[in-house]
C-alpha distance (Angstrom), angle and dihedral (degrees) to the residues before:
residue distance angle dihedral
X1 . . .
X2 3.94 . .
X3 3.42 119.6 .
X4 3.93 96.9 -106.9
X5 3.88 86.0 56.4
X6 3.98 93.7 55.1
X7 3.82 87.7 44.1
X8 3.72 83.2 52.5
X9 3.53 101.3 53.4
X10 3.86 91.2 36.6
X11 4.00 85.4 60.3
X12 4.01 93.4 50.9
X13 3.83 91.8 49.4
X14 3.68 92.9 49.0
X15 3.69 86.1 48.9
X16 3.54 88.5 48.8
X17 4.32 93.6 62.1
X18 3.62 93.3 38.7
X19 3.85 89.8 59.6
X20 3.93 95.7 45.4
X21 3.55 99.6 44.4
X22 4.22 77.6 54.5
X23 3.29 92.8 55.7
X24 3.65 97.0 40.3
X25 3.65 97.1 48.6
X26 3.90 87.5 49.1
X27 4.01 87.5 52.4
X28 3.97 93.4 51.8
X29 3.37 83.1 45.9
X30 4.27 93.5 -125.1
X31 3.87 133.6 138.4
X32 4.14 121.7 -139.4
X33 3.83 84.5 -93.0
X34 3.51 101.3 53.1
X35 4.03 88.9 38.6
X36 3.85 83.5 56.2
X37 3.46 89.9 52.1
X38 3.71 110.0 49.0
X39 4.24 89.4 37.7
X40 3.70 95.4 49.3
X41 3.80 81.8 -132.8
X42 4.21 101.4 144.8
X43 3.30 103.1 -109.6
X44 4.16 100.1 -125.3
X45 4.61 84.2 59.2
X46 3.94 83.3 52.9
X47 3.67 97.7 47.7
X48 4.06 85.6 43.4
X49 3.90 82.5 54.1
X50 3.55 101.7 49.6
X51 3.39 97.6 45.9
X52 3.89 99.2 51.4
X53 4.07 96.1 -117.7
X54 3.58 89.8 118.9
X55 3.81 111.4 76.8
X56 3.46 94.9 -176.3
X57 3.87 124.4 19.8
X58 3.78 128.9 179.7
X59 3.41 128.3 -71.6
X60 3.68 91.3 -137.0
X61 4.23 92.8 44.7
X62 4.08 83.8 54.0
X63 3.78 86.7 49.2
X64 3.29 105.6 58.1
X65 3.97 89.9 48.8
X66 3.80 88.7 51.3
X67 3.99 87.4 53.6
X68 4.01 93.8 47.0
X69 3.93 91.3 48.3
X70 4.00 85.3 42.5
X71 4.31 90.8 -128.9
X72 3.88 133.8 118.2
X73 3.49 126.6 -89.4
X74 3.39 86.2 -116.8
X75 3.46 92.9 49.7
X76 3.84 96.1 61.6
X77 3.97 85.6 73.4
X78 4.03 97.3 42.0
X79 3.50 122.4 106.8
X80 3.48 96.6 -134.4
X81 3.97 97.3 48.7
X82 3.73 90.8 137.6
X83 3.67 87.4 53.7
X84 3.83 102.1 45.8
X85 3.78 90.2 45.3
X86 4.00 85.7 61.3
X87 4.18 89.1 46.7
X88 3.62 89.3 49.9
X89 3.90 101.2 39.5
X90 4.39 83.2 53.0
X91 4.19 85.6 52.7
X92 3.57 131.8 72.8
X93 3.31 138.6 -128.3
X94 3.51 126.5 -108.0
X95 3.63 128.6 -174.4
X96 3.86 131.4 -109.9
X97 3.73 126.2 -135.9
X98 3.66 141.8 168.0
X99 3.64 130.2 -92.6
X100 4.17 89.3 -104.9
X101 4.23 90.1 45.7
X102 3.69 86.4 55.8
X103 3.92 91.2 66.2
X104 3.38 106.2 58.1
X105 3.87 110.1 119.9
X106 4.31 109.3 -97.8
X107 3.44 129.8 8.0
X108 4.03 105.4 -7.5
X109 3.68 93.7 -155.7
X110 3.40 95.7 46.7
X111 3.90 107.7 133.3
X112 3.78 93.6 18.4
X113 4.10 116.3 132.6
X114 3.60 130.8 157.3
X115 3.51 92.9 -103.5
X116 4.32 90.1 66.9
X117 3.73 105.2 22.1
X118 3.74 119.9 61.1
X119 3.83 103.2 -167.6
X120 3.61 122.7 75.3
X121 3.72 140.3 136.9
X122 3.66 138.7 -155.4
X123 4.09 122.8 -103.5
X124 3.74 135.3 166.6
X125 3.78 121.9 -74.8
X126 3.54 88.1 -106.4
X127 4.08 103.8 57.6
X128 4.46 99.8 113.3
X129 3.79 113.8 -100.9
X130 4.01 91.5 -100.6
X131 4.07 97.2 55.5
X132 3.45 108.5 119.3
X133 4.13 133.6 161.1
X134 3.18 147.2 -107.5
X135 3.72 141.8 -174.4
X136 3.58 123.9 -121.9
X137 4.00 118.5 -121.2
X138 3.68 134.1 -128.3
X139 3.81 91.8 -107.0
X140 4.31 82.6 63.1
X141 4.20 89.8 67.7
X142 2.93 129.3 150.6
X143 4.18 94.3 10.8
X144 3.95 81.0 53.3
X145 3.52 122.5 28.2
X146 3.62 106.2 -140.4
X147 3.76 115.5 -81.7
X148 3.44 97.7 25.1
X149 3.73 116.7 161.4
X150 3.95 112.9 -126.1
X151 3.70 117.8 -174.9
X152 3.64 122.1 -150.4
X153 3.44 131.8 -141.3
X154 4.18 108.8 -165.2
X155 3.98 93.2 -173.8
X156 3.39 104.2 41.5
X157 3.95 116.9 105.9
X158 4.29 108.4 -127.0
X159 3.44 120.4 -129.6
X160 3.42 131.5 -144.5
X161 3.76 102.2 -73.3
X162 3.54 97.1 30.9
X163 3.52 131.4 137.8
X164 3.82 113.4 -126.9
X165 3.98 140.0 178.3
X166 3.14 109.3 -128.8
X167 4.11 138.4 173.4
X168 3.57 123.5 -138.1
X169 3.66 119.6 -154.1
X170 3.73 124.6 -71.1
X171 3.60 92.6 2.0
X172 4.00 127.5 121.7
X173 3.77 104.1 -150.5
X174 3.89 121.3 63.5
X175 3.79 109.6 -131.0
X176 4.00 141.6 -150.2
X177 4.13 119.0 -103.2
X178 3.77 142.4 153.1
X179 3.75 122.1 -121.2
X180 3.15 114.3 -140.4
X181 4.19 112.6 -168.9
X182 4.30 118.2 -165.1
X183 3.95 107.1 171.8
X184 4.05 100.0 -66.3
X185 3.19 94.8 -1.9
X186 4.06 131.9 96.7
X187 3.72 121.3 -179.5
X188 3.91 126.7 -168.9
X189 4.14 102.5 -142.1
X190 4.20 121.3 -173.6
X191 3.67 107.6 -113.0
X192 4.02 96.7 -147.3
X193 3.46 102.3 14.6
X194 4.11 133.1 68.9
X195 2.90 104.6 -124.8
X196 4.43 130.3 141.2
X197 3.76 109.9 -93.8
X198 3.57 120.5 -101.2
X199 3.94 133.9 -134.2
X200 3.76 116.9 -113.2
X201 4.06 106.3 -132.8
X202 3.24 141.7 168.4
X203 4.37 92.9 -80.7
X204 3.43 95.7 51.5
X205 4.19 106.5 84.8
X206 3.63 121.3 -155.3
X207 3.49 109.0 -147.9
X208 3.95 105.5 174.5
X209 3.78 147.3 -14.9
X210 3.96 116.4 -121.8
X211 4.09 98.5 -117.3
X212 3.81 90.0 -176.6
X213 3.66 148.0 -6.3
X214 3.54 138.7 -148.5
X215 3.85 139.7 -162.0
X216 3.75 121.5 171.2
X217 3.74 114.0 -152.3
């Protein structure tokens, strides 16, 4: 890619925020002020914003719009922001935890609300009360690229060929496998590593089967 092709594409991109936030700020109804207001954004970095003579604002500035219009980061440069914002606004939120959180005996997001756990992420209406998600680790490369999204299902039953968390005996972190299922017999197998399949007994809890997973480029 030559440099006037990057400049290019950097150029459409930008034009592509500057005309959502437009249409979002005429679908909640506010003008730059009021934006500026309501976002704490200073009101000269919004005006910058809006009218494309910053090339490259902050991740945090673009944040905080993305949290007042209630979209994605990565929604504020989709085409269909209007769109997604209506999928997302028809989801719920579920929470995301870490592989050790995910262990805890019960419901592991039991007691979690918006107002005491930071991390959550939007899934369809129809994901069971208990899902919750998890991000995928380093060791999970190249069948995960890192920070991969996986959500968790508790109650649904795996199939053969499902991915599963599971927790081996006298460990503290839940961790990602395969089960594999042959007439009686069920086999634990390590999705990115070679290693010989294991036999599913009666230590070895299954906590969840990965539903879904999601990587944003």
């Amino acid at each position: 890619m030559n440099a006037q092709t990057a400049k290019t594409l950097v150029s459409k991109t930008d034009d592509i925020l500057i005309e959502n936030l437009h249409l979002l700020m005429h679908e909640h109804r506010v003008n730059e002020a009021e934006l500026a207001r309501r976002t704490g954004i200073p009101q000269p970095t919004l005006h910058k914003i809006l009218s494309g003579k910053t090339a490259d604002p902050r991740i945090s500035t673009l944040q905080q719009l993305a949290n007042y219009f209630q979209v994605s980061l990565d929604g504020l440069y989709s085409y269909d922001v209007l769109q997604n914002k209506k999928i997302m606004a028809e989801g719920k939120s579920i929470p995301i935890i870490s592989w050790s959180d995910c262990t805890k005996t019960g419901d592991p997001t039991q007691g979690l609300t918006p107002n005491n756990w930071d991390e959550w992420v939007i899934v369809d209406k129809s994901n069971n009360e208990q899902s919750y998600a998890l991000i995928s680790r380093a060791c999970m490369e190249p069948h995960f690229p890192r920070g991969t999204t996986l959500i968790v299902d508790p109650t649904v039953k795996p199939n053969d060929g499902d991915l599963v968390i599971v927790q081996y005996p006298d460990t503290q972190d839940a961790t990602l496998r395969e089960l594999s299922i042959d007439g009686p017999d069920q086999l634990l197998l390590s999705p990115y590593r070679k290693t010989e399949p294991e036999a599913l007994n009666e230590t070895i809890q299954i906590l969840g089967t990965v539903v879904q997973s999601r990587f944003s480029y």
